[in-house]
C-alpha positions in Angstrom: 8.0 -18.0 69.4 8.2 -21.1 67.1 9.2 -20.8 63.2 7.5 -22.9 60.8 8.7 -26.0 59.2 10.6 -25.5 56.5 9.8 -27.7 53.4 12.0 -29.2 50.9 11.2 -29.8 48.0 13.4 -31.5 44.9 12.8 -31.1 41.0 14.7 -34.0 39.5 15.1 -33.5 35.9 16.1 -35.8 32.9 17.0 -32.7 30.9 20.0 -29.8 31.2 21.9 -29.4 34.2 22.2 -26.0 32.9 19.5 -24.6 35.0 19.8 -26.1 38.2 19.4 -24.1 41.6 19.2 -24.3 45.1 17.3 -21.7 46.9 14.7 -20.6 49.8 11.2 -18.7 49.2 8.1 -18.5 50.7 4.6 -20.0 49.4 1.8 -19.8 50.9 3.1 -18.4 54.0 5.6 -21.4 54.3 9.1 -21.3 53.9 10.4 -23.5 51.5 14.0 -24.7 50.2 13.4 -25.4 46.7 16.1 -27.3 44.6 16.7 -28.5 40.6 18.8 -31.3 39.9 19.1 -32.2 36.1 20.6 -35.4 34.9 21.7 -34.8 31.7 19.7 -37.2 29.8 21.1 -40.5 31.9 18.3 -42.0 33.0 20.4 -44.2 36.0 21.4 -41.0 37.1 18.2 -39.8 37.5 17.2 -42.6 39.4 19.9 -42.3 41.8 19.1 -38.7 42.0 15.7 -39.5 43.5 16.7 -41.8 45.5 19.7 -39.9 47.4 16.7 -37.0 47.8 14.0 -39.2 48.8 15.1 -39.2 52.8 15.2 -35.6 53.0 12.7 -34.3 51.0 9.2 -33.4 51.3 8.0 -33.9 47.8 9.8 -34.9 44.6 8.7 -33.4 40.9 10.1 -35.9 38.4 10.4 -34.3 34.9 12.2 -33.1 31.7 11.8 -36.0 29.3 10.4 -34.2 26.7 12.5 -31.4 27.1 15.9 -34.2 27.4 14.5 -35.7 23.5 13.6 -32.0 22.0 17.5 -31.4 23.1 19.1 -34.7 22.0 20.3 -35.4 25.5 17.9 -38.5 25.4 16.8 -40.9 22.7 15.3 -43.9 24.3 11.8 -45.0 25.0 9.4 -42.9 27.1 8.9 -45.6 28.9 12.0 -45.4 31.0 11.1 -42.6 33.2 8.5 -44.9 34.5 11.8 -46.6 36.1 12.9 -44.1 37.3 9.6 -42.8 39.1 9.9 -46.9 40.6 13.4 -45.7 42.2 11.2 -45.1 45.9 8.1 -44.7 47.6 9.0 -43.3 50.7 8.5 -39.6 49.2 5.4 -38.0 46.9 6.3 -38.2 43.6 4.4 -35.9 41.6 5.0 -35.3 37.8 3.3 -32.1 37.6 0.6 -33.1 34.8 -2.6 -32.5 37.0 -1.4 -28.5 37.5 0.0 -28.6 34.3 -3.2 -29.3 32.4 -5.5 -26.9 34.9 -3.0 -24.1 34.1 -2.8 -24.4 30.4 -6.4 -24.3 30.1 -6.9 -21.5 32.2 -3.9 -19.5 30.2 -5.9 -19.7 27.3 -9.0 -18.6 28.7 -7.6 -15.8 30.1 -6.2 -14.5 27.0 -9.3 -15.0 25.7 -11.1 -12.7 28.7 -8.6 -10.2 28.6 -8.2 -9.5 24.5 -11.5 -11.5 22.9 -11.0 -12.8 20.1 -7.4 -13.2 19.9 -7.1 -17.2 19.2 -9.9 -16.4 16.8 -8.8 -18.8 13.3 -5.0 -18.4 14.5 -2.6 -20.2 12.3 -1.4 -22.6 15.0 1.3 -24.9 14.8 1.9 -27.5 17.6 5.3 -28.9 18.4 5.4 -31.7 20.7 3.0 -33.9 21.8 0.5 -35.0 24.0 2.0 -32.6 26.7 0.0 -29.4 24.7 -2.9 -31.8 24.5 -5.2 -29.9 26.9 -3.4 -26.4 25.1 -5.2 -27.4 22.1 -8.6 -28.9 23.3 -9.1 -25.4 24.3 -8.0 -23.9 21.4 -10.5 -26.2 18.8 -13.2 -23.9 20.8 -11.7 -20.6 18.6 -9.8 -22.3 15.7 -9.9 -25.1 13.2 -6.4 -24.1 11.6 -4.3 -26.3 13.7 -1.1 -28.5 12.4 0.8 -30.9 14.6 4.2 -31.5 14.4 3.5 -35.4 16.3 1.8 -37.7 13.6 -1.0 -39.2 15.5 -2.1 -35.6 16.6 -1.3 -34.9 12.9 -4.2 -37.2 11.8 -6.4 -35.6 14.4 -6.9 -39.2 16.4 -7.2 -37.7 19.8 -10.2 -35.3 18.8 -11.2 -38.2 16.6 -11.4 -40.7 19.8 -12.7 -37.9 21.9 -16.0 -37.4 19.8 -16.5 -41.7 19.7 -16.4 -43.3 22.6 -17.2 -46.7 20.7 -13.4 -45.7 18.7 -11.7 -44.7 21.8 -12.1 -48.1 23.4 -11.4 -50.0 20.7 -8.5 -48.2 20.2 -7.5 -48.8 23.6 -7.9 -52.7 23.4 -5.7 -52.2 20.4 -2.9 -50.1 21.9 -2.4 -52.6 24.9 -0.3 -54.9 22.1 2.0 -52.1 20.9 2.8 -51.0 24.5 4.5 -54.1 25.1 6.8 -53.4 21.6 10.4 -52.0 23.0 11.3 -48.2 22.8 13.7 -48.1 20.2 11.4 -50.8 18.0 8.5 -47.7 18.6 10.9 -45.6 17.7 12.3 -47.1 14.2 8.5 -47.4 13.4 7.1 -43.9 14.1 10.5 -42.6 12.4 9.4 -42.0 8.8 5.9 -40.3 9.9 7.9 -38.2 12.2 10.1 -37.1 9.9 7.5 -36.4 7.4 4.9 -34.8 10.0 7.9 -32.1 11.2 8.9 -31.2 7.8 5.2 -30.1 7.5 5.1 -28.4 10.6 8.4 -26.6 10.3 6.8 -25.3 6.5 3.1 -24.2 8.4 5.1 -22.4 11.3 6.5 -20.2 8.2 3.0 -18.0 8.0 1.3 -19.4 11.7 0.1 -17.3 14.2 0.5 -19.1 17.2 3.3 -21.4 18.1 2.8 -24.3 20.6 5.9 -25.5 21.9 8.5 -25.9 25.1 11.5 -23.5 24.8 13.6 -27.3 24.0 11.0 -28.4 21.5 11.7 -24.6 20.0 15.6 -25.7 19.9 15.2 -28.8 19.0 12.7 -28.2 15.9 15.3 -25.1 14.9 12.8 -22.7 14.5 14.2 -19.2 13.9 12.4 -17.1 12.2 9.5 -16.0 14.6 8.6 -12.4 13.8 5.2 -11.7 14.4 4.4 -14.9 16.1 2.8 -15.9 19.8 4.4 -18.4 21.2 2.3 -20.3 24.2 5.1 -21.9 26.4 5.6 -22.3 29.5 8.5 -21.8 32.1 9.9 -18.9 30.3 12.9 -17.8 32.1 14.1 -13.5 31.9 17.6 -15.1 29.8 15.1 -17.0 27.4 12.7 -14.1 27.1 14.9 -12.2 25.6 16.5 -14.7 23.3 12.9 -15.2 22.0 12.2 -11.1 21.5 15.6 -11.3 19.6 14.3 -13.7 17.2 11.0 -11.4 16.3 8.3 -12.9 19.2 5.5 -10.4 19.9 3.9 -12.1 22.8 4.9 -14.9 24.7 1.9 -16.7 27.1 3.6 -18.8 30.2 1.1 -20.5 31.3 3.4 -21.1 34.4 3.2 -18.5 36.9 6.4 -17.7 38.4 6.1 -16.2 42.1 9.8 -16.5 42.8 13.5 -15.4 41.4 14.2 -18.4 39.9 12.3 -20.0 37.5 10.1 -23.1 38.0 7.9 -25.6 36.1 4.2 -26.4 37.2 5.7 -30.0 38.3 7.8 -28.0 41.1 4.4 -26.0 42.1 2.4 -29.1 42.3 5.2 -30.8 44.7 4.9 -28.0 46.9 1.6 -28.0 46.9 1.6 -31.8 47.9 4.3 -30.8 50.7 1.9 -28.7 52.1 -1.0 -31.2 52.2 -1.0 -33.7 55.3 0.6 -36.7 54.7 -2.6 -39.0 55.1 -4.5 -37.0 52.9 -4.2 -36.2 49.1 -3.9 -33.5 47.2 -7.5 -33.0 45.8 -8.9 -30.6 42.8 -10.7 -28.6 45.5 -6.8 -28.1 47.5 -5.1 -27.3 44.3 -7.8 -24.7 43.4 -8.2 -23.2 46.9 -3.8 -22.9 46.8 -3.7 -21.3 43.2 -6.1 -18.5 44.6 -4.6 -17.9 47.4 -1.3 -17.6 46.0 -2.3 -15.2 43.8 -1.1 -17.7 41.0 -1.8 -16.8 37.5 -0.5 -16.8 33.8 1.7 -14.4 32.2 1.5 -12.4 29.0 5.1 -11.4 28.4 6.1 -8.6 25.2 9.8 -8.8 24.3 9.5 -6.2 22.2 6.9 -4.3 23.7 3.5 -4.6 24.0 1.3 -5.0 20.3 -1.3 -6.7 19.3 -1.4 -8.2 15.4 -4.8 -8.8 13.5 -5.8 -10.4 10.5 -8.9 -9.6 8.0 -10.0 -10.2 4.9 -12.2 -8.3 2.0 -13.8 -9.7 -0.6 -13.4 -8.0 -4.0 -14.5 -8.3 -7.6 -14.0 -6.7 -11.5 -15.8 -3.8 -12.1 -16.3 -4.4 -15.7 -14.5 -5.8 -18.5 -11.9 -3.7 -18.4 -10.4 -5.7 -15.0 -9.9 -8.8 -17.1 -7.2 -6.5 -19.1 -5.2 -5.8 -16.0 -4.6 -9.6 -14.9 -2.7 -12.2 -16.7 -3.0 -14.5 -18.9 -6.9 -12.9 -18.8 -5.1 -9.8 -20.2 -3.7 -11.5 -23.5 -6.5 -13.1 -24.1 -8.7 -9.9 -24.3 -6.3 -7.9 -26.4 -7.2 -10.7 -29.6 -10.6 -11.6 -28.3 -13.7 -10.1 -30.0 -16.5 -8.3 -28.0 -18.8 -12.0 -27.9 -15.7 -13.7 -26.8 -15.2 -11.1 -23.9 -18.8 -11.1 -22.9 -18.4 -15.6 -22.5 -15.6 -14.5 -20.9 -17.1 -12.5 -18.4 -20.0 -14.8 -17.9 -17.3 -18.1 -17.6 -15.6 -16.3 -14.5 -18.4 -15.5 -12.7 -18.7 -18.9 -11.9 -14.2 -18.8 -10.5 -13.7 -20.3 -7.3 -12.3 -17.1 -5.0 -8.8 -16.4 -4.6 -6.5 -14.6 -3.0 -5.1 -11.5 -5.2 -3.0 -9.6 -2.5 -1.4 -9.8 0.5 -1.6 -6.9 2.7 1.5 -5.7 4.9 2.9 -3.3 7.1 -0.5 -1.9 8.8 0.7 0.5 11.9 -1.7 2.0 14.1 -0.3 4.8 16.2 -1.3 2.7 19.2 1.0 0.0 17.9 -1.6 -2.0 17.0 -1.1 -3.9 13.4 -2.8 -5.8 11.0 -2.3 -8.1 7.7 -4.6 -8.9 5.7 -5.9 -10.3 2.0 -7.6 -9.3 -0.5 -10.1 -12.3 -2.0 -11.8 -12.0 -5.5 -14.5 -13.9 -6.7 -15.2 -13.4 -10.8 -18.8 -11.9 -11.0 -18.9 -8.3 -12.5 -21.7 -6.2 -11.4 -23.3 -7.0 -13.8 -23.1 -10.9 -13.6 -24.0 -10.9 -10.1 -27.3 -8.4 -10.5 -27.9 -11.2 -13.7 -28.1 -14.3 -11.0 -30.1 -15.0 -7.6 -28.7 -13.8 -4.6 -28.3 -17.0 -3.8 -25.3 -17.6 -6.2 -23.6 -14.8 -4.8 -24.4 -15.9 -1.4 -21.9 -19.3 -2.5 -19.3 -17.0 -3.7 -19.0 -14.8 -0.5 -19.4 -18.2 2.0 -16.5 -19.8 -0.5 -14.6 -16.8 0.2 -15.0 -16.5 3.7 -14.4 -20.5 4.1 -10.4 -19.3 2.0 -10.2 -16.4 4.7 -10.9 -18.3 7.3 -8.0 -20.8 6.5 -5.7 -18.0 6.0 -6.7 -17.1 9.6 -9.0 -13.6 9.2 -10.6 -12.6 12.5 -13.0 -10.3 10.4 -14.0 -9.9 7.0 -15.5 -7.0 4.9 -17.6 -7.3 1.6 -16.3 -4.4 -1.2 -18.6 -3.0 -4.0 -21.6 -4.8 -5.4 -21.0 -8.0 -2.7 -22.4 -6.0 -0.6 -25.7 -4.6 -2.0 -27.2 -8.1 -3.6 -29.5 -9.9 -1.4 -30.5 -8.6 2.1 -26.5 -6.7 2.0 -24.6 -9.3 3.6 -27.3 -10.2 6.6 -27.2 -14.3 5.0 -23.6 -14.0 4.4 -23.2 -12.7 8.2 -25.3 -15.5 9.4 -23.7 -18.2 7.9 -20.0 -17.4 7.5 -17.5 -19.1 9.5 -16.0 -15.5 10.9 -17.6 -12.1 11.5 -18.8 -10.3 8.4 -18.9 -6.4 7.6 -19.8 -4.4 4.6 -18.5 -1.1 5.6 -21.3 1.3 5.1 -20.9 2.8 8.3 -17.2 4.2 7.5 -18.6 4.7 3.7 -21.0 7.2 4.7 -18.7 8.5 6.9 -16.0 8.6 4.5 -18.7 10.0 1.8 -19.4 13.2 4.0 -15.6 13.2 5.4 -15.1 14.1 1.3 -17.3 16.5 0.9 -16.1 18.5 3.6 -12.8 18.1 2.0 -14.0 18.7 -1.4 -15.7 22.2 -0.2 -12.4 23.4 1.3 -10.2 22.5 -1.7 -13.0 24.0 -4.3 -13.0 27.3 -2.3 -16.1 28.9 -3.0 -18.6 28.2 -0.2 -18.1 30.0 2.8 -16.5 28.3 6.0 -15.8 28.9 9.4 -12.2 28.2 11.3 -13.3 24.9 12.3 -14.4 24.2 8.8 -18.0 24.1 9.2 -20.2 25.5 5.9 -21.8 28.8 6.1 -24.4 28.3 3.9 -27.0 25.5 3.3 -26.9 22.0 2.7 -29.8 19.2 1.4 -29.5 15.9 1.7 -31.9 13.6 -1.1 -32.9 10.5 0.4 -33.0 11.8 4.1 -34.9 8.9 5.4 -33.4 6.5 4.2 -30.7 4.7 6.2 -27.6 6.4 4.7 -29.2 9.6 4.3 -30.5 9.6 7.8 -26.9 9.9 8.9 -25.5 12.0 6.1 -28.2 14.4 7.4 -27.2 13.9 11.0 -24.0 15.0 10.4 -24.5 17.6 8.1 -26.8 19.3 10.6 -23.7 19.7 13.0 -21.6 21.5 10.0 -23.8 23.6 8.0 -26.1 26.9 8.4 -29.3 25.9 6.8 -30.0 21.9 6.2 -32.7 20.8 3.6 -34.2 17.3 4.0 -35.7 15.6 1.1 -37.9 12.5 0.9 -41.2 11.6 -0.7 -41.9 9.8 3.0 -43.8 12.6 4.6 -44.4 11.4 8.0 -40.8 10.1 8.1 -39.7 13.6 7.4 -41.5 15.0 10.0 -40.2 12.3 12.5 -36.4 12.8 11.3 -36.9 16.6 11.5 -38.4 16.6 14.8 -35.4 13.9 15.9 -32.3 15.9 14.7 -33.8 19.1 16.2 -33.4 17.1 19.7 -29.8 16.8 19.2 -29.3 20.7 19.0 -28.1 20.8 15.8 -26.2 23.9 14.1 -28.3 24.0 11.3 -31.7 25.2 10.4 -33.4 22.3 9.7 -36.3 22.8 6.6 -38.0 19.4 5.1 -39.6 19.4 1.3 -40.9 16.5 -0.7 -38.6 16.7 -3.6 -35.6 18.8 -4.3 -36.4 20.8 -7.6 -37.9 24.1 -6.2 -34.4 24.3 -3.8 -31.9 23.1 -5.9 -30.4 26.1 -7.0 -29.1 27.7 -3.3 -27.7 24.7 -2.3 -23.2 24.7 -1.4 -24.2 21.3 -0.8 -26.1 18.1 -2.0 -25.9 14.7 -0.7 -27.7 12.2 -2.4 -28.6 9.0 -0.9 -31.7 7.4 -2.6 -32.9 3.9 -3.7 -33.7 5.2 -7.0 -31.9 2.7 -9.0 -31.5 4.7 -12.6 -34.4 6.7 -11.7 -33.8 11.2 -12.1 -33.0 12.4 -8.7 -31.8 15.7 -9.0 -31.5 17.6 -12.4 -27.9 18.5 -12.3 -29.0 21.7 -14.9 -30.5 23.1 -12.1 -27.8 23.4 -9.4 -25.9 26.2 -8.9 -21.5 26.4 -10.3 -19.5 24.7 -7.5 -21.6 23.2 -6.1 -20.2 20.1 -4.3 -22.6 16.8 -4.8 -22.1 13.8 -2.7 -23.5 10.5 -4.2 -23.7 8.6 -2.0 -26.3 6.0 -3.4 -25.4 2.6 -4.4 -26.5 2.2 -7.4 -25.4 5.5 -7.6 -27.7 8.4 -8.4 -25.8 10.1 -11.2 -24.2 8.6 -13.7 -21.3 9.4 -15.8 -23.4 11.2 -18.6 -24.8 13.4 -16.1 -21.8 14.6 -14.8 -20.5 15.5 -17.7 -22.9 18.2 -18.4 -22.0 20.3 -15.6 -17.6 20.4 -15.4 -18.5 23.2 -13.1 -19.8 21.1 -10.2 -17.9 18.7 -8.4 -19.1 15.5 -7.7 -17.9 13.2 -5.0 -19.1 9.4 -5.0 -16.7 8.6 -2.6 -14.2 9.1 0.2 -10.1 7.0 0.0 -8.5 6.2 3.0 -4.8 6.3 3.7 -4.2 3.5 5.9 -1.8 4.1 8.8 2.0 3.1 8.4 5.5 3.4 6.7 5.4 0.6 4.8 2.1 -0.3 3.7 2.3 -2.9 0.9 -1.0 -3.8 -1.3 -1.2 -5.0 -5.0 -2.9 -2.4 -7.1 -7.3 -1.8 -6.5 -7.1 1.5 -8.7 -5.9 4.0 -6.5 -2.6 5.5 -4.5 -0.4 3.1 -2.7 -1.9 2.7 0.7 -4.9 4.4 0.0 -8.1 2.1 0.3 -11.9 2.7 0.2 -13.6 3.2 3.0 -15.6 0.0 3.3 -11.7 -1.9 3.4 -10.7 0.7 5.8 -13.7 0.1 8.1 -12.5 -3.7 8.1 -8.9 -2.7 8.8 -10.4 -0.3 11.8 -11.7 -3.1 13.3 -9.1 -5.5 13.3 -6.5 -2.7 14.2 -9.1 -2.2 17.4 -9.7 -6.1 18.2 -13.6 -6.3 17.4 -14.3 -9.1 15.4 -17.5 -8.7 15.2 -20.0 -8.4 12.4 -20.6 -4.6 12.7 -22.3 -3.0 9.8 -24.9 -5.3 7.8 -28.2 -4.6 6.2 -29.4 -2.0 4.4 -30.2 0.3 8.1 -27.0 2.1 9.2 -26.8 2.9 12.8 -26.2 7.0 13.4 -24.2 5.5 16.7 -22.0 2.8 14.7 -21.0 5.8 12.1 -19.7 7.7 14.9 -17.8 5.1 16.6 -16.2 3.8 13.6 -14.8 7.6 12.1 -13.7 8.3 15.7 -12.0 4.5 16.1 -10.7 5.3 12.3 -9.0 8.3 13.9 -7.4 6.4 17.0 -5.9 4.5 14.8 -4.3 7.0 12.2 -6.2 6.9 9.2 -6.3 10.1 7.5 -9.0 11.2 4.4 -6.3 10.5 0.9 -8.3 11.0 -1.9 -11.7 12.6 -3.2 -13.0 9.8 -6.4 -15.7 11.0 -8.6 -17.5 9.0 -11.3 -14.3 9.3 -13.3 -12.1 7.9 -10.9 -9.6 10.2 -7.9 -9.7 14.1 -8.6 -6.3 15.3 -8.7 -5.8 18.9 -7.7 -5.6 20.4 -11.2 -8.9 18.7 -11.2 -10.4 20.9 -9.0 -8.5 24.0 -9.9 -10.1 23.6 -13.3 -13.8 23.1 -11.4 -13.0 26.0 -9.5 -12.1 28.1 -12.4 -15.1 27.2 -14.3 -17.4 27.4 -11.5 -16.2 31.2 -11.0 -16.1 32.1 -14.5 -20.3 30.6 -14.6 -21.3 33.1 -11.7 -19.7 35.9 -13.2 -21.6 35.2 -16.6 -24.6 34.8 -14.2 -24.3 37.5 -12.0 -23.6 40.0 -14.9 -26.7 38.8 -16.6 -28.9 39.3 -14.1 -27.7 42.9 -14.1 
């Protein structure tokens, strides 16, 4: 029985020694002897390297000038490997470039298939040249935040020449004088831009996402610090793995696949790949296609330090009222001497501030190892300034900000307080931002009711069962509208007896008839308005559009009760509250955002704790949709459901219970508690 002829096939490199071998493996079915020889930088030595192989090999890959001028080795024109390819022409000579190109596309889209969204606005930061050029072609199609460390690529020629044919010939007419200028001449010429162009690079690759770059081009740019970062490479050996998880890499991508011990570039594949074509043919797109499928050839996504995934979003808030200017320098001295016209031009003047960043956020862990970073982005309207102008002028503010998120590199970005109730509630800002947009209504009414629940157990007074479900009844004001229609949904799987209220008859009767479907726990009773029920309720969410209009008289509800407003404007206001320090009244739900180390500037409450409508954005990110989720004034029963159970994947736990008056502490609701008790007693012994 005959064997099969063994191949040979040589890489001659200009770079290292260092990393020579000499070994046999198989491809395709084919045995082959597969050998590096580096020359050190010399290029006379490569050429007599080539030609001492050219009798006895199959195929020769010719590479490692780049990687021979990242490392020193080699300083003179790139020019001179064309001598050396001129050595013979009795044996293929291949250079790798046509793989090369096919494979580095295909890396990038496979990242893309396999975690969507992940080049989405990266930081990126190309070192190198032309040799990443079909690298970042690809990546324009997810991001626009790209810096070059090579000054033509710098000044964005290539894409520039790309998108004008007219330019790209002229431009190669032009170029024909300059090629015949000698190496080091080039050289002396491009030296100042280069210098320039990598002190840039080497500042952006500080806070990038994504790093662009051969391992040499790593060593030679000296790039240490690269915690955090992705680094798209290729030819990434097990010994240079592990120096690159030392220095803080979270993912590596080779987009050379490596079916053998030793490690090879996509130069050496292509050679063999020629070795195994006959000789009077060449190797065509349709051979190298059919020979990277059936070698099962593909990229790899390599964790040093195990696998994780990092995200970045961005939420847009603004002041509350007057009071914020106080809080931020120099705005803060200026108020303490400025009278109360002075303050109101004030507040008027910085509504029309360009957005900017206020905090940086850190050190988000999600139990899956999953993390995020993020940013906080003002812009200067108060709630008042932006209810006093069009929609439209707030519509400029958000797009501004998302335009400054989308440089910092946000996949996703959320829209806090009143950004999100003027206009159509972010639908325009969705539909024209440069990134995916979310208010956060759906983990706000989540987050509402999650409160409420909490608020009943820590009050005491209601009635529960061991999985902390109310035994008594519940109403919900508002039940068809959008938020309410969910509030009720998920009241009617935790409470007795459920009262829905709306002045939309026919709605009621629909909702009704739709949560009875579900098999819900509670009773479900419908009424037209509140007043004649008021008084049994453990329970009352509100959730109207009533804008300042009387929803509920507060006089009329029983002591400890526990009220959930969750309208926006909401439905009670401070005065109201006040009258009755024996109810407790929740507008809101804080979040305590998973991780050690969490590090946020100051929004009013606990460090780490965040409202719901930022934690909803940090779900998101944490899970790797980028998507624009919740928008509009509908909310989606299904989309409040995924996002409190993807909120709980990922660690975040209910952290504080805010009222009108800002977070209840506990000696808060002792002293509700205490009154509430001390009002039924008076009422029960009255009625006797």
């Amino acid at each position: 029985m005959s064997t099969a002829h063994r191949s040979t096939v040589v890489n001659v490199s200009l770079s290292s020694s260092a990393r020579d071998y000499d070994t046999e493996v198989t491809f395709l079915n084919r045995p082959f002897r597969i050998v590096r020889v580096g020359a050190d930088g010399d290029l006379d030595a490569a050429a007599e390297l080539l030609v001492s192989w050219a009798d006895s090999a199959d195929a020769i890959a010719l590479t490692g000038l780049r990687e021979a001028q990242a490392l020193g080795l080699y300083d003179g024109s790139p020019d001179g490997i064309d001598r050396v390819r001129g050595a013979t022409s009795s044996v293929p000579v291949v250079d790798g470039r046509t793989l090369h190109d096919v494979l580095q596309e295909w890396a990038i889209r496979w990242v893309d298939q396999e975690m969507p969204g992940f080049f989405a606005n990266a930081r990126t930061v190309v070192l190198g040249g032309l040799n990443h050029d079909r690298t970042t072609r690809v990546l324009r199609e997810f991001t626009r935040n790209l810096q070059f460390a090579d000054p033509l690529l710098r000044l964005d020629l290539p894409a520039t020449l790309d998108a004008n044919p007219v330019l790209g010939l002229a431009a190669k007419v032009a170029s024909v004088p300059y090629s015949l200028v000698p190496g080091p001449v080039k050289a002396t010429v491009r030296s100042p831009g280069q210098r320039l162009s990598h002190a840039l690079a080497r500042q952006a690759a500080r806070d990038c996402d994504v790093v662009v770059a051969t391992y040499e081009e790593l060593i030679g740019f000296g790039l240490e610090d690269l915690a955090g970062k992705t680094l798209i490479s290729s030819s990434i050996s097990e010994e240079r793995l592990a120096e690159l998880g030392s220095r803080g890499v979270d993912m590596v991508l080779d987009t050379t696949p490596q079916p053998f011990d030793v490690t090879v570039n996509a130069a050496m594949l292509e050679a063999m790949m020629v070795a195994l074509t006959p000789e009077e043919e060449r190797l065509t797109n349709d051979d190298l296609l059919d020979m990277i499928v059936s070698a099962g050839l593909e990229p790899r996504t390599l964790y040093p330090n195990g696998p994780k995934r990092k995200s970045r979003f961005a939420f847009v808030i603004h002041p509350l009222s007057q009071e914020y200017f106080r809080s931020v320098e120099p705005l803060g001295t200026l108020a303490k001497y400025a009278p109360g016209p002075a303050m109101d031009a004030m507040e008027k003047a910085l509504a029309y501030l360009p957005p900017f960043t206020y905090s940086h956020i850190t050190g988000i862990t999600s139990p899956t190892g999953a993390e995020a970073e993020g940013w906080l982005i003002t812009v200067g309207g108060t709630p008042k300034e932006l209810m006093a102008h069009r929609p439209e002028f707030t519509y400029g503010r958000l797009l501004a900000a998302a335009e400054t998120a989308r440089k910092l590199g946000a996949q996703v970005m959320g829209l806090g307080a009143f950004t999100k109730v003027v206009g159509d509630a972010g639908v325009t800002v969705a539909r024209r931002a440069p990134l995916p947009v979310t208010t956060g209504n759906s983990y706000s009414a989540s987050g509402a009711l999650w409160a409420a629940r909490d608020a009943v157990l820590k009050l005491g007074i209601a009635d529960v069962d061991e999985q902390g479900r109310i035994k008594g009844k519940a109403m919900v004001v508002g039940a068809t509208g959008s938020i309410g229609s969910v509030c009720a949904r998920l009241l009617a799987l935790s409470s007795d007896e459920l009262w829905l209220v709306s002045p939309e008859s026919a709605k009621l009767l629909s909702l009704k008839r739709d949560i009875e479907k579900d098999d819900p726990r509670a009773e479900i009773h419908i009424a037209a308005t509140p007043d004649g029920h008021l008084a049994d309720m453990d329970v009352i969410v509100t959730a109207t559009s009533g804008a300042g209009k009387r929803v509920i008289d507060i006089m009329k509800v029983k002591p400890g009760c526990v009220i959930t407003d969750v309208a926006r404007p909401l439905d009670l206001s401070a005065e109201d509250v006040a009258k009755r320090p024996d109810v407790l009244v929740v507008e809101s739900g804080e979040i305590q955002l998973p991780g050690e180390d969490v590090k946020m500037r100051g929004i009013g409450l606990p460090p780490g704790v965040a409202y719901a409508c930022l934690a909803e954005t940090v779900v998101l990110a944490l899970e790797g949709r980028y998507e624009t989720f919740t928008v509009g004034r509908a909310i989606e029963w299904e989309k409040v459901k995924e996002i409190y159970r993807l909120g709980l994947k990922h660690g975040m736990k209910l952290a504080t219970i805010s009222g009108v008056n800002g977070v209840y502490t506990d000696e808060d609701i002792a002293r509700i508690r205490e009154l509430a008790l001390a009002r039924r007693a008076e009422l029960a012994g009255a009625s006797t």
